[in-house]
C-alpha positions as CSV (number, residue, x, y, z in Angstrom):
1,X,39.8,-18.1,-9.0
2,X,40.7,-21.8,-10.1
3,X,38.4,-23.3,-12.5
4,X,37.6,-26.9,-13.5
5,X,34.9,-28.2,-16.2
6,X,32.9,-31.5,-16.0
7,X,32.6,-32.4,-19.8
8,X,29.5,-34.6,-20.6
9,X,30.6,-37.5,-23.4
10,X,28.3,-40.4,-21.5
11,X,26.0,-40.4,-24.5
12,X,27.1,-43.1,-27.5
13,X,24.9,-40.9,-30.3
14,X,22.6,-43.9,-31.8
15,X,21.4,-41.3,-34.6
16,X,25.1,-41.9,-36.0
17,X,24.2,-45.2,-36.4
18,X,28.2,-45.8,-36.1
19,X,30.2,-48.0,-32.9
20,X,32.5,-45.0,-32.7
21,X,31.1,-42.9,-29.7
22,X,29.9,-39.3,-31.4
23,X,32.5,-37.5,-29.5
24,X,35.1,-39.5,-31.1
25,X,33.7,-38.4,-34.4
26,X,36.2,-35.6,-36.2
27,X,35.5,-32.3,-37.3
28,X,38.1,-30.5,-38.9
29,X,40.6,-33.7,-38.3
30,X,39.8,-33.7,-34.5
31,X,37.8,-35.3,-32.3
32,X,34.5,-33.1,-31.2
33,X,35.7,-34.1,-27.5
34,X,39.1,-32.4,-28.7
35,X,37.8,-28.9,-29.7
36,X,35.7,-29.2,-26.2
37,X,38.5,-29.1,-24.0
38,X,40.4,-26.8,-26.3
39,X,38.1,-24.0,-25.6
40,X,37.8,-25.2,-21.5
41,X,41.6,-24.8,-21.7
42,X,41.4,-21.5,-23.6
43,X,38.6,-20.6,-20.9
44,X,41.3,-20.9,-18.2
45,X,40.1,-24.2,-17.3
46,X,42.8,-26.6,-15.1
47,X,41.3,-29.5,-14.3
48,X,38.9,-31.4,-16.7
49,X,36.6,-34.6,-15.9
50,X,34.6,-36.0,-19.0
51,X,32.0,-38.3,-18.0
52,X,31.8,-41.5,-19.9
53,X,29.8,-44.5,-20.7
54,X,31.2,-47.6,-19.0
55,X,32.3,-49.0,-22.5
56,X,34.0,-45.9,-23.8
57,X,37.4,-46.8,-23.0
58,X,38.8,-45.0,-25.8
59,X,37.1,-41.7,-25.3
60,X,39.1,-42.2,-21.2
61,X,42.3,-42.7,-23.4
62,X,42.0,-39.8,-25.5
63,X,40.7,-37.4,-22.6
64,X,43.8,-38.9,-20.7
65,X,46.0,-38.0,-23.8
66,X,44.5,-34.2,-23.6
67,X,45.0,-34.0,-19.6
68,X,41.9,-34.2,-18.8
69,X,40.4,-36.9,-15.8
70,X,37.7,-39.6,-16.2
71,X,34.2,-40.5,-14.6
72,X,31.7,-42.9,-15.8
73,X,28.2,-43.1,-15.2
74,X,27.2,-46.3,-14.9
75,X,23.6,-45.6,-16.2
76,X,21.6,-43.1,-18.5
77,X,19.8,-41.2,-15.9
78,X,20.1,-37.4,-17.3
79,X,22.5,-34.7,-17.8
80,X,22.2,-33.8,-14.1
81,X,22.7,-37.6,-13.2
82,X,26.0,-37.3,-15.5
83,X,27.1,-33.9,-13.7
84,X,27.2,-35.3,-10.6
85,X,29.1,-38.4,-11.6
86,X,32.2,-36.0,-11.6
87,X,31.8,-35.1,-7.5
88,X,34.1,-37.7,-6.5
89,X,36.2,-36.2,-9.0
90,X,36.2,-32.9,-7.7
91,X,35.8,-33.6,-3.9
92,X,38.5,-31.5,-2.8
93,X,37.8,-28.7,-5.3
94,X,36.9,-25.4,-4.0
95,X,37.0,-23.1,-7.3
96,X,34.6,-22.7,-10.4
97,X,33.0,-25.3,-12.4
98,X,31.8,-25.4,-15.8
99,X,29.6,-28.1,-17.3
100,X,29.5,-28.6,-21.0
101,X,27.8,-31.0,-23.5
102,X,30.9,-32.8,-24.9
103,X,29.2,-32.8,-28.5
104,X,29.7,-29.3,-29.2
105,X,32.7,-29.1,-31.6
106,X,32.1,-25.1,-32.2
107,X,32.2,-24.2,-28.6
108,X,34.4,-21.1,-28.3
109,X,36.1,-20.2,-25.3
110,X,35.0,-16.9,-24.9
111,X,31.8,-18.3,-24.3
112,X,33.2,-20.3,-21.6
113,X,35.0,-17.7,-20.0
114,X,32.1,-15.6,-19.9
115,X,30.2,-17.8,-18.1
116,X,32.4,-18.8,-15.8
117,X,33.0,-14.8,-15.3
118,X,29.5,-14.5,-14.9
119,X,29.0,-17.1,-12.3
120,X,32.0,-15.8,-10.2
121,X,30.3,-12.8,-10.3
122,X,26.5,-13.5,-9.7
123,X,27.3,-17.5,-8.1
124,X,25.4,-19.5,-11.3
125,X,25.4,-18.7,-14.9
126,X,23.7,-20.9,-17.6
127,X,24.4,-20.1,-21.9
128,X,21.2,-19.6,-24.0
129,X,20.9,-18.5,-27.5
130,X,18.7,-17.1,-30.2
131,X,18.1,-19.8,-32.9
132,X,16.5,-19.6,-36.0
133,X,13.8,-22.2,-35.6
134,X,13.3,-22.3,-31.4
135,X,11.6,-25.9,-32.0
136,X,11.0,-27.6,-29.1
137,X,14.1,-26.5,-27.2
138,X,13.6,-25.4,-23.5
139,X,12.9,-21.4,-22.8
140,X,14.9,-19.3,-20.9
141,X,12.7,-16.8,-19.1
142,X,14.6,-13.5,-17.8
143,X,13.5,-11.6,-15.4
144,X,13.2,-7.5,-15.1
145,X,16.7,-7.7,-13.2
146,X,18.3,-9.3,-16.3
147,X,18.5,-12.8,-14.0
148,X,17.4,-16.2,-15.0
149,X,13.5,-16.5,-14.0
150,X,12.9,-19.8,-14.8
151,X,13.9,-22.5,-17.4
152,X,10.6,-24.3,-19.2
153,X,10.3,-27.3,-21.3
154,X,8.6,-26.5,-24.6
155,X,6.0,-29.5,-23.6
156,X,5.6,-27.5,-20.4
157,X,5.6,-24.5,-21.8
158,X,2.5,-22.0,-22.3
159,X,1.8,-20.1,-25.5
160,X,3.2,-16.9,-24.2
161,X,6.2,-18.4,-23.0
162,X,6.5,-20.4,-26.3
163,X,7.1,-17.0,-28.1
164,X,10.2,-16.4,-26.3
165,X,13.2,-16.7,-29.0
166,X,15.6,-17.4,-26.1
167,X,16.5,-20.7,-25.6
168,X,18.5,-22.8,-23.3
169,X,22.4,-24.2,-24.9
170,X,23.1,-27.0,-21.8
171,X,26.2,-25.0,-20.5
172,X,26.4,-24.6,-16.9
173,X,28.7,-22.5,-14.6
174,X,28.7,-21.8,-10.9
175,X,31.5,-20.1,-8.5
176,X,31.9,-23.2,-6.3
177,X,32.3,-26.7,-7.4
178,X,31.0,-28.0,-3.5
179,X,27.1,-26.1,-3.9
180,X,27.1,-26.9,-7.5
181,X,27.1,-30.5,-6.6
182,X,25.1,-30.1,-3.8
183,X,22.5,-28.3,-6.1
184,X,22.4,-31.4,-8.3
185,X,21.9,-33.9,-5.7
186,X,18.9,-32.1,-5.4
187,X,17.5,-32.9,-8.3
188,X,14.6,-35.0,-8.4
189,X,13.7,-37.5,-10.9
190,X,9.7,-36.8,-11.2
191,X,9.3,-36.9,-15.0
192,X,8.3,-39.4,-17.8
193,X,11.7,-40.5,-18.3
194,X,12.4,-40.7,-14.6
195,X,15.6,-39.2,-15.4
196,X,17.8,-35.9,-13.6
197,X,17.7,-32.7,-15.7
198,X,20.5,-29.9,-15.5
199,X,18.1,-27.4,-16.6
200,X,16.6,-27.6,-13.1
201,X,19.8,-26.8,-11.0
202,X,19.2,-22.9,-11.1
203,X,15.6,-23.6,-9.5
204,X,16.8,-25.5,-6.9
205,X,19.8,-22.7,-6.5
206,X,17.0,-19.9,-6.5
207,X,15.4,-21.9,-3.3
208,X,19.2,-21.6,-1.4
209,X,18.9,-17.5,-2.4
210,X,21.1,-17.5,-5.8
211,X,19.8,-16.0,-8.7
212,X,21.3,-17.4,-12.4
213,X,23.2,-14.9,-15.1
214,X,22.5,-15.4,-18.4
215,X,25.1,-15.7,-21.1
216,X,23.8,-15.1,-24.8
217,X,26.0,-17.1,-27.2
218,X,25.6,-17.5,-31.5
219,X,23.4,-20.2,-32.2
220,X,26.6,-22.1,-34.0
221,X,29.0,-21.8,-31.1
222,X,26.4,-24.2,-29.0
223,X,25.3,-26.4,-31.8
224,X,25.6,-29.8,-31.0
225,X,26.1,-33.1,-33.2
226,X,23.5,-36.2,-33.1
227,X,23.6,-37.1,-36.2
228,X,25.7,-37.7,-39.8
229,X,24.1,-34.2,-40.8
230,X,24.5,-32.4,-38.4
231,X,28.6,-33.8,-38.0
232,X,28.1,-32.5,-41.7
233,X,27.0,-29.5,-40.7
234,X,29.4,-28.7,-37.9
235,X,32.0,-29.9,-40.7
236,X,31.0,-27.0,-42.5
237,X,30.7,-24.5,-39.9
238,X,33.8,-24.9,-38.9
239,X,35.7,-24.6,-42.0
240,X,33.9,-21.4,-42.2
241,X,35.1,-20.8,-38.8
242,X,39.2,-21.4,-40.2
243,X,39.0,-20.0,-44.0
244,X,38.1,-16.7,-42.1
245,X,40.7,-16.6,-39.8
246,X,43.0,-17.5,-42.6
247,X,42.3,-14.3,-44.8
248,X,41.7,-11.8,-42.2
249,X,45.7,-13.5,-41.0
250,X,47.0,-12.4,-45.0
251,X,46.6,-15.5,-46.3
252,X,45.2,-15.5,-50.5
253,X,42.5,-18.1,-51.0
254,X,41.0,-18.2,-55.2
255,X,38.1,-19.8,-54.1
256,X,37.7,-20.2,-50.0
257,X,34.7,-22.6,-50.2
258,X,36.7,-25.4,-52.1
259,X,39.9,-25.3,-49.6
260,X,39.8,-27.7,-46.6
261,X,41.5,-26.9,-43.6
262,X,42.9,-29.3,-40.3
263,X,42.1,-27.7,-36.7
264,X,45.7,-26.6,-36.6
265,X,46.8,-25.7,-40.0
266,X,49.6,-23.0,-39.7
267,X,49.2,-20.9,-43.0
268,X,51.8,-17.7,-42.8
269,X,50.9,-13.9,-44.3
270,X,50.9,-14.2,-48.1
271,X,50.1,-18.0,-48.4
272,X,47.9,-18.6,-51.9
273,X,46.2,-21.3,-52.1
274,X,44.4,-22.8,-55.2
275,X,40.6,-24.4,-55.6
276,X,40.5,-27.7,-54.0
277,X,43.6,-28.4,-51.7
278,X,42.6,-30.3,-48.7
279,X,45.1,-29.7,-45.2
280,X,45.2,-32.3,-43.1
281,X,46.4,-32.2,-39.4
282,X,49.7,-31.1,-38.8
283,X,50.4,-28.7,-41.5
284,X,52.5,-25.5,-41.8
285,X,53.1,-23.0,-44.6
286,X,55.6,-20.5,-44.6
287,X,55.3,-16.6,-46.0
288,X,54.7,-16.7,-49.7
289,X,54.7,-20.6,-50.5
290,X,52.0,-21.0,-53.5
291,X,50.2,-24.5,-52.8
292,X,48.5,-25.1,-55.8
293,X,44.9,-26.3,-56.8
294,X,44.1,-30.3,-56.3
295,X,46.9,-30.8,-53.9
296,X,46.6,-32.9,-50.8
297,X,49.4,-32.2,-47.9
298,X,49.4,-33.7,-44.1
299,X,51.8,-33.8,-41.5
300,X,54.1,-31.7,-43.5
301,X,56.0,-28.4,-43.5
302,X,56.4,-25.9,-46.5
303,X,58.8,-23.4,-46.7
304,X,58.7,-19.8,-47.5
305,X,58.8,-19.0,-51.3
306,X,58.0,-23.1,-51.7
307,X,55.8,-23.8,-54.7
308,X,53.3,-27.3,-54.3
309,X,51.5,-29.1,-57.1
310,X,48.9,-28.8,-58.9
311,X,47.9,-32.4,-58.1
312,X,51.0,-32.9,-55.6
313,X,50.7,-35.0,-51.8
314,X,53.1,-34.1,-49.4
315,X,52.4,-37.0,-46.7
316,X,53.6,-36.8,-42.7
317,X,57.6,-35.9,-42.6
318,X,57.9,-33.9,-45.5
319,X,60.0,-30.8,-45.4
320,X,60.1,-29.0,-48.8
321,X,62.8,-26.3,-48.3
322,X,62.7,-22.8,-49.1
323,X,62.1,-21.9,-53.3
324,X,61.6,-26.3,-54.2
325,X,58.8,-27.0,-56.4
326,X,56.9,-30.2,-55.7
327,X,54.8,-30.3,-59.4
328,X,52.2,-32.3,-60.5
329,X,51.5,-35.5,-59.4
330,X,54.6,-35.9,-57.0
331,X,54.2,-37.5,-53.9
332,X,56.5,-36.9,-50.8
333,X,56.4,-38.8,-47.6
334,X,58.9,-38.4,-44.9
335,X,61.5,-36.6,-46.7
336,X,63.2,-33.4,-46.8
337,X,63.7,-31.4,-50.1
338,X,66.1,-29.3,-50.2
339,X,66.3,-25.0,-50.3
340,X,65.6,-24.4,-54.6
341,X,65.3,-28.5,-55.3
342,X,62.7,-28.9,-58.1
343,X,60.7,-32.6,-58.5
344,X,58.1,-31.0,-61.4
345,X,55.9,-34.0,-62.0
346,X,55.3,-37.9,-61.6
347,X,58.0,-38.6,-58.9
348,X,57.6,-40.3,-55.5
349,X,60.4,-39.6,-52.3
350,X,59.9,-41.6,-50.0
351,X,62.1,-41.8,-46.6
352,X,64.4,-39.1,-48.7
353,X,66.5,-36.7,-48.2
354,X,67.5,-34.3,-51.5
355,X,70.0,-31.6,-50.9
356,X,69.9,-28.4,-52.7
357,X,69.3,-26.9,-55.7
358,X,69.1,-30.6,-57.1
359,X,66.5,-31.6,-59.9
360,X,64.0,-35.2,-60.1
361,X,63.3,-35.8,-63.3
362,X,60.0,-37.2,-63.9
363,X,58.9,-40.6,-63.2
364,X,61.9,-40.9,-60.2
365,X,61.0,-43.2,-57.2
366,X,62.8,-43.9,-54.4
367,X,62.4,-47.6,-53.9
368,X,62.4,-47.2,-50.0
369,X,60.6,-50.4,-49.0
370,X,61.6,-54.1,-49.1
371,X,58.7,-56.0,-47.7
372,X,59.8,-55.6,-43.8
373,X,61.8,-52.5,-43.4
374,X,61.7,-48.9,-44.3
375,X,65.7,-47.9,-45.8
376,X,66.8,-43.9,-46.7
377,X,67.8,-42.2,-50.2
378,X,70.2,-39.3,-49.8
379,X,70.6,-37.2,-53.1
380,X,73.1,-34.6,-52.8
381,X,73.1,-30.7,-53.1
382,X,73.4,-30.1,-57.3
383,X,72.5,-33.9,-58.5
384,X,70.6,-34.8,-61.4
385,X,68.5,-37.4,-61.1
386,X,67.4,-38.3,-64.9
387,X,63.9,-39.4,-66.0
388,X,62.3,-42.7,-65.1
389,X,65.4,-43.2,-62.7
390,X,64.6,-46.2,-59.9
391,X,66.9,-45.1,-56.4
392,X,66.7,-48.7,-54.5
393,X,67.2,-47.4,-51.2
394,X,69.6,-47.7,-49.1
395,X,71.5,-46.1,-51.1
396,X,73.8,-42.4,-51.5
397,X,74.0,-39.7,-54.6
398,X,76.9,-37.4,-54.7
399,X,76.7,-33.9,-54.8
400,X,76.7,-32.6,-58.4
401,X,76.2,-35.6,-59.9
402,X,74.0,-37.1,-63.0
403,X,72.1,-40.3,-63.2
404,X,71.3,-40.5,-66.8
405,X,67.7,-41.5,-67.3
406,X,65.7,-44.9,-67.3
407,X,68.7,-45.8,-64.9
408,X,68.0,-48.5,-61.4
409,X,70.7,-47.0,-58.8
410,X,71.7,-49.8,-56.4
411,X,75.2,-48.4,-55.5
412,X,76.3,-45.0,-54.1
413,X,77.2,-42.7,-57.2
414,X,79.9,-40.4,-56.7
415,X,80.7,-36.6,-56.0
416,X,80.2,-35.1,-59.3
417,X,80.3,-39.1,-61.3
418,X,77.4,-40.0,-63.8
419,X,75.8,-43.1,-63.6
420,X,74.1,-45.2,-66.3
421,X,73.0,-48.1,-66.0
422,X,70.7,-48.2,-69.2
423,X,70.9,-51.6,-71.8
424,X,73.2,-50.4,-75.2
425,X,71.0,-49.5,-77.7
426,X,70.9,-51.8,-80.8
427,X,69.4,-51.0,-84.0
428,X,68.2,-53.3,-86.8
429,X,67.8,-51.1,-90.1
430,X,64.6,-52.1,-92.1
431,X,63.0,-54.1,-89.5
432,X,60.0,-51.7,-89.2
433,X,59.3,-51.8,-92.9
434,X,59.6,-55.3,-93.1
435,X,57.6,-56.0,-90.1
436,X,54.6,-54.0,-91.4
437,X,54.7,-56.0,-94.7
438,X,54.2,-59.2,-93.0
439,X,51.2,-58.1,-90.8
440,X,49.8,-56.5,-93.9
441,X,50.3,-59.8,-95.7
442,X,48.7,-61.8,-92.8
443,X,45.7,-59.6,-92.5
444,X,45.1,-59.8,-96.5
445,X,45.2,-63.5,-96.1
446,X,42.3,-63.5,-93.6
């Protein structure tokens, strides 16, 4: 069957007490909308509405950017209100439809397929879960047939029913988009809030003679964000989620809890990492690179055998080729490092490229920048680049060749050539001595 999901994102989350909409907010360097239509699309998910507030033009541009449609709701009248703000979407869709909280940033999908399974199976499915502390979320009451007896409102709810653990997650799925929609028109608005609730589709489905499944899902998988903490929170559950995956994939980790991984860091079999490196987006690691503790990469690729800080930052377009070392405080930004090339410590290459086997002595820069455009270093296969050198991009040095240190590079440097461009040294004998007598003289004076 062909199956579509009607993403709810309408709500702008005043408990952030931020003007970005809370879907917008990232966890794990993505947008919580992101990891949402990740896991439809992992469900088997093809078409994808998120429902939006009139003023969330950016959350439309970045659904867009993901494939997915948009709808808006032009007022705040209810998650069943917001559901059906997606029919005109789906008006000539005949398959399966899932509807999902769009603040759920640790929604898997298995849990999505299964209750999309589940509702081709049975016609309706809703997701509850177990949580520690039930609160004052709504109970799911099952029936002796293992089918959805009724959904009740902690407020509604009597003391017996109030014991129930199970609790209701906000994820709906039925076999056809057309009654699910025609379900939610249903809905009637008879509450303090005046408002349409989804957790009343499945009764008005039980009055047209279809019973609801009942998915069980972790309490993490549904958790939602409202707030700073709990954005914290998901923050952490998720990098829980990704160190795991990580060692049980080969990969050595000294101390998991201080390493912070992007949403689509690629870390090969017998990657080590140190305490403290942070991975932002973009990032991949080839078999056996060591990246080392303190170090900060993004946007770049390591090769196999590679060796990265401690204290290094490799920023988007960095290549560092197979056996370099990028030590201690070396920065690399859009530049590709050579197969065995070593930069050990206080160098920036910037807008680079450095063949191999070639060594940066430390304190080398690449002066890439001149106040309006961006211009390239090449260093050749072999070249040594001496200590405290300045490259002033553009600009080309020869394979095999030295620059002898404390030197500013302005012209291309030969194949095999060295280039100095140090002051001569002079030397004044008894200066020192005599210098210190005078000061001492001056000071006695005083």
């Amino acid at each position: 069957m062909t199956r579509a999901a009607v993403i709810l994102a309408a709500g702008m989350g005043t408990r952030m007490k931020s003007a970005k909409p809370k879907v917008m907010h990232a966890v794990a360097g993505m947008p919580i909308l992101g990891h949402v239509i990740a896991a439809a699309r992992g469900a088997g998910v093809e078409r994808i509405v998120v429902v939006t507030a009139p003023a969330m033009q950016d959350v439309r541009h970045y659904a867009a950017s993901l494939g997915a449609e948009s709808a808006i709701q032009d007022k705040q009248l209810g998650t069943g209100h917001a559901a059906l703000c997606a029919q005109s979407m789906l008006r000539d869709f005949a398959g399966a439809v899932l509807v999902n909280n769009g603040d759920m940033p640790m929604a898997r999908a298995g849990m999505m397929a299964e209750s999309l399974a589940s509702a081709e199976k049975q016609g309706l499915s809703i997701v509850a879960f177990r949580p520690a502390d039930a609160a004052a979320y709504g109970r799911v009451i099952v029936g002796a047939d293992g089918l959805l007896d009724r959904i009740v409102e902690f407020k509604d709810a009597n003391a017996e029913e109030r014991a129930v653990d199970l609790c209701c997650a906000g994820t709906y799925s039925a076999a056809d988009a057309r009654k699910f929609f025609a379900w939610a028109s249903k809905l009637g608005n008879n509450n303090a809030q005046g408002e349409y609730y989804l957790p009343e589709v499945p009764l008005v489905a039980k009055e047209d003679g279809v019973r609801s499944a009942v998915t069980v899902a972790d309490e993490i998988t549904v958790m939602g964000v409202n707030s700073r903490a709990e954005l914290a929170d998901a923050e952490l559950q998720m990098q829980k989620r990704l160190r795991a995956a990580a060692l049980a994939n080969g990969v050595g980790m000294m101390a998991p809890e201080t390493v912070f991984l992007s949403h689509d860091t690629k870390l090969e079999s017998d990657v080590q990492i140190g305490p403290y490196v942070v991975f932002g987006p973009g990032v991949t690691v080839r078999n056996g690179a060591e990246i080392k503790s303190h170090s900060v990469l993004e946007g770049a690729e390591v090769q196999a055998g590679a060796i990265i800080g401690p204290h290094a930052r490799l920023r988007p377009g960095a290549v560092i080729g197979e056996g370099a070392h990028i030590g201690n405080f070396v920065e690399v930004k859009n530049s590709t490092i050579g197969k065995g090339t070593n930069a050990n410590h206080l160098a920036y290459l910037g807008d680079a490229t450095v063949g191999d086997g070639a060594n940066i002595g430390a304190g080398t820069i690449t002066c890439n920048y001149d106040g309006f455009d961006k211009h390239r270093t090449t260093i050749g296969s072999g070249a040594f680049i001496g200590s405290d050198t300045a490259l002033v991009a553009p600009v080309t040095v020869g394979d095999g060749a030295y620059v002898g240190a404390g030197s500013v590079i302005t012209k291309a440097v030969a194949k095999d050539a060295l280039a100095v461009t140090r002051a001569e040294q002079k030397e004044i004998p008894g200066w020192a001595e005599k210098f210190r007598s005078r000061k001492k003289a001056e000071k006695g004076k005083k």
